[in-house]
Phi, psi and omega in degrees: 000298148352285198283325167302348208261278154031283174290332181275341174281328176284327198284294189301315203304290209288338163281323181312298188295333192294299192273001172269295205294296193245085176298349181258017182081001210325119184315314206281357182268331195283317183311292190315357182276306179282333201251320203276355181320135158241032159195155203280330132358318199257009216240303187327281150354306183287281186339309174270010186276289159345276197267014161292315194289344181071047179271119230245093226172052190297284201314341179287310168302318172288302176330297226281323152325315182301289214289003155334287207298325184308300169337295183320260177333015189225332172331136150283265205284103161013274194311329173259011168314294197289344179291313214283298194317301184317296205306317190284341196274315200286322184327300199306306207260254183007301179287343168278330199266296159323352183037058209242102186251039142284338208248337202314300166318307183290324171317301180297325173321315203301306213289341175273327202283296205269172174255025162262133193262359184279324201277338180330278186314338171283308190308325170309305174314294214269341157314298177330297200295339212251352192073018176285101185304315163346316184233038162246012147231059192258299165302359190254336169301305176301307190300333165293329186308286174319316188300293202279357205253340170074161188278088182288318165229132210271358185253332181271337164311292177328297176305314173296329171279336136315305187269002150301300179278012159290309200277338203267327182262330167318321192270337165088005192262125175287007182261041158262017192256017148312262188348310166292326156302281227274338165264033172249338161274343221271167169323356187283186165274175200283344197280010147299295191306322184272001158272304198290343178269355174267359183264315183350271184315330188264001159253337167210141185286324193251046173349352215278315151332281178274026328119274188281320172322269184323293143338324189245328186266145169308011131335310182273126171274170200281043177224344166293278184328313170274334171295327186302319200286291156322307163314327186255336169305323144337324199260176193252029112049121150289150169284349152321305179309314201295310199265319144028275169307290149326316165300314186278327169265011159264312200307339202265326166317313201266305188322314208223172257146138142224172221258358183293114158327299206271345173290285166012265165321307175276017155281299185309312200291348168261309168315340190254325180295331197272304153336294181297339176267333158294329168278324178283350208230310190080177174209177208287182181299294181323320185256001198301309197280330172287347185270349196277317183309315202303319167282005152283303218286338178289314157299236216320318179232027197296197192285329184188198195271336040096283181282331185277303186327286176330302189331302169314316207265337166281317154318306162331289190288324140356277170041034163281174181272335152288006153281334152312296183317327179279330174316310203279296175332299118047258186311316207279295203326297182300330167323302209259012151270342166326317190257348168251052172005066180240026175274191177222207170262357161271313179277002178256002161285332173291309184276004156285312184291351189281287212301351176263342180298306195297317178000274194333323190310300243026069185229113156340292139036267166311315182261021133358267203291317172314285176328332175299288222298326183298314209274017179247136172279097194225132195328170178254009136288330191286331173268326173310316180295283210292332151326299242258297169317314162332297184321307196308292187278000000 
């Protein structure tokens, strides 16, 4: 109460004098004001007598940050903890407003030097507003940090992560918009989560880029990487991007691996999404051969039956001449376990799924490998179906 009482009196003293002495606010009464302060209470006290006067007085505000920050490390007592916040929040925001990117550096000091995460999160905000380009990716750092670190204290993680992506939509630049996607999934409460999906449309209309990034680059863990994969199967897209995409998250899918159970799961689980999405889409000319490759090791070695079925079915939609091939190899390999009768009740689901596979192609091609299946004593559904696609093609 004392200090507050203090502040509202020097504050009042200092407006008074202000407007008798200097009707225009003249910057040079607050400095001299300021430097004669002797504790951040009375420093406090000027600044804000300064801007009630509305003193057009950037280089003053800033020195007086600097000499915050100088300042900071000699603080002692609470009260005057909360004076150095209010004073760096009044600083900050003055200085934000004013787009006074002379000042920019010390802004970021602040957000390293104090431990308030409200003043943290102010100093981010106003790094936007103000364009200090210099220093967004410095705001973009932050928001993965937070993103990744989870709730060590979950309200000041929050507020710092706010005042990223507050400060991430003042700058409009789309390559902030990772952070901001994975902290709209991310671990906050919702009222974080509904500002980063509401900064999302305003940095970029089409995400598919940065999207497909996240996906390819290793930087991104593999539960990123499938939300990114999700995300965009999701979005209104071209299926180009879309099978795109999927081409690139199988490759990524095949790259890497771990011995962690729960990554682990969200690799297969992107490898079966990237798949499903190559049998609805198909991939380009371009990527065809390396995707056909990606999708042989998924028949042969994938996770379960499951993954070789998609599989079956992406080739298929595929419909290259080594995807025919894998197909019809496929088909012979299980033939000739047919015939030293070493099959199982899995391979004849599998060569029901080939021979609906070779169909699918619609290719000449293919029927090779079906016309293989009639010369096998193989059920008479089984022969019925290969009839029955022959006709077809």
């Amino acid at each position: 109460m004392i200090y507050f009482m203090k502040r509202l009196i020097i504050t009042a003293l200092l407006s008074v004098a202000a407007s008798i002495l200097f009707a225009d606010g003249d910057a040079d009464f607050y400095t001299n004001q300021f430097n004669a302060a002797g504790t951040v209470v009375e420093q406090l006290a000027v600044v804000e007598s300064a801007v009630e006067q509305n003193t057009d007085a950037n280089a003053f505000y800033a020195s007086a940050l600097n000499r915050l920050l100088a300042e900071y490390p000699s603080i002692k007592t609470a009260q005057e903890f909360a004076a150095a916040d209010k004073l760096a929040q009044t600083l900050v925001k003055v200085l934000g407003e004013a787009k006074y990117t002379d000042a920019a550096l010390d802004v970021w000091r602040t957000v390293t030097v104090f431990s308030n995460p409200v003043v943290k999160a102010d100093c981010l905000v106003y790094l936007g507003a103000m364009q200090a380009t210099d220093f967004f990716p410095q705001v973009v750092q932050t928001l993965k940090d937070v993103n990744a670190k989870g709730p060590v204290n979950r309200l000041s993680g929050e507020r710092i992560a706010y005042g990223a992506i507050v400060s991430l939509a003042n700058y409009n630049d789309p390559s902030g918009y990772l952070p901001v996607f994975f902290a709209s999934n991310g671990w906050y409460s919702n009222w974080v989560k509904r500002q980063a999906s509401s900064t999302l449309s305003q940095l970029q209309d089409d995400p598919t880029d940065q999207l497909v990034t996240a996906i390819t680059d290793p930087a991104y863990a593999y539960d990123q990487k499938l939300l990114a994969l999700q995300t965009l199967e999701k979005s209104s897209t071209t299926e180009d991007n879309k099978a795109k995409a999927a081409s690139a998250a199988l490759a990524q899918g095949w790259r890497g691996s771990s011995p962690n159970p729960d990554i682990q799961s969200d690799v297969v689980r992107m490898r079966k999404l990237a798949i499903s999405m190559l049998a609805k889409y198909g991939t380009s000319e371009e990527n065809a051969t390396e995707t056909v490759g990606f999708l042989n090791r998924s028949y042969r070695y994938g996770a379960d039956e499951e993954e070789q079925f998609l599989t079956i079915d992406a080739l298929s939609k595929i419909a290259t001449e080594d995807a025919i091939k894998n197909i019809g190899d496929y088909i012979t390999d299980i033939n000739e376990r047919r015939v030293r009768k070493v099959f199982n009740k899995m391979d004849e689901r599998r060569i029901r799924a080939l021979i609906i596979g070779a169909g699918n192609t619609h290719s000449q091609n293919a029927k090779p490998y079906i016309q293989s299946v009639l010369g096998i004593e193989w059920t008479k559904p089984i022969l019925k179906l290969a009839k029955q696609k022959m006709d077809e093609l």
